[in-house]
C-alpha positions, 0 to 999 in steps of 0.5 A: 776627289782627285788631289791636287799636289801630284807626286813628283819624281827624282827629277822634279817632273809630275808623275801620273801622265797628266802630260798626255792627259792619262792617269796613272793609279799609283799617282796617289803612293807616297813618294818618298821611299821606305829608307826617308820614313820616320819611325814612331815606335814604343822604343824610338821616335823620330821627327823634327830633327831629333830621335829618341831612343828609351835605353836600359839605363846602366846605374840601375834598374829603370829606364833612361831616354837619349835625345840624339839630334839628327846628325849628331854622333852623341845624345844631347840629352840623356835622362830617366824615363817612366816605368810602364805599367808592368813596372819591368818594362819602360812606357812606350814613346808617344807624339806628346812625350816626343814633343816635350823631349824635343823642346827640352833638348832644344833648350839644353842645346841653347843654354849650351851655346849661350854658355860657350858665348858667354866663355869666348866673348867678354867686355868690361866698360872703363872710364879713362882719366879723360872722363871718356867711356871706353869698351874693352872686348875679348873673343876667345878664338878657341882654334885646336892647334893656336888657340888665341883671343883678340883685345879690342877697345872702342869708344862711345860712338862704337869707333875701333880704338885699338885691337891686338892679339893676345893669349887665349888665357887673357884675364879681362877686368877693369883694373886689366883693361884700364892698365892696357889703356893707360900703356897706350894699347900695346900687346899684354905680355 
């Protein structure tokens, strides 16, 4: 039974010389070569997006395991990992241990960026002497040479009532939202 994906070449083109109606016999070879492989081995496993990587763990006599995201010079992720069986040597790495460590170190990653949203961008809600709910927002700019945070306020219908740029030090509060209100929106010193 002939497959019926063809292998394609750098190019895109089809390989196997269906073109002319021949065939070739190394049609049916992976494509990719041997550098694009994933490796899946005792120590190391590769695979979406992730490596893994059982390492000597330093503070003491077992084993730890580091999750490398593809990409990324740095773990995301370093942890203890099992003994094997021998009690000297670390478990070998398998399909359901990878699986589990990826979806662990997805998570650290999204708590991670949860986190540093929550640290940039802030609101607090006031009511203005008017009886009008007003929403006062902070984004934090964290830029490395001019780190600065910008001060918005709107209203209940999500109309921008004012916004002005501040320091990235900004202490937002209702008491800070309603002062910088109350003084008709003008730059915090």
């Amino acid at each position: 039974m002939q497959d019926l994906i063809e292998p394609q070449d750098q190019n895109g083109q089809q390989q196997g010389g269906h073109e002319t109606g021949g065939h070739d016999d190394d049609a049916h070879e992976p494509a990719h070569e041997a550098e694009d492989a994933l490796i899946q081995e005792a120590r190391v496993w590769q695979g979406q997006g992730w490596t893994a990587r059982v390492i000597k763990n330093d503070d003491d006599e077992g084993w730890a395991v580091a999750m490398i995201k593809d990409g990324e010079p740095e773990p995301a992720l370093v942890g203890p990992w099992t003994m094997g069986r021998d009690k000297k040597n670390p478990k070998p790495l398998d399909v359901s241990a990878f699986h589990t460590l990826v979806k662990t170190a997805n998570e650290v990653l999204r708590r991670h960026e949860q986190q540093l949203h929550a640290r940039l961008h802030k609101s607090v809600r006031v009511t203005t002497e008017e009886g009008a709910a007003v929403t006062v927002k902070l984004v934090i700019t964290p830029d490395e040479d001019e780190p600065y945070a910008t001060l918005t306020a709107v209203d209940e219908y999500g109309d921008e009532l004012a916004s002005v740029r501040t320091r990235p030090d900004f202490r937002l509060s209702i008491t800070s939202a309603t002062d910088w209100i109350e003084g008709g929106y003008r730059k915090p010193s």
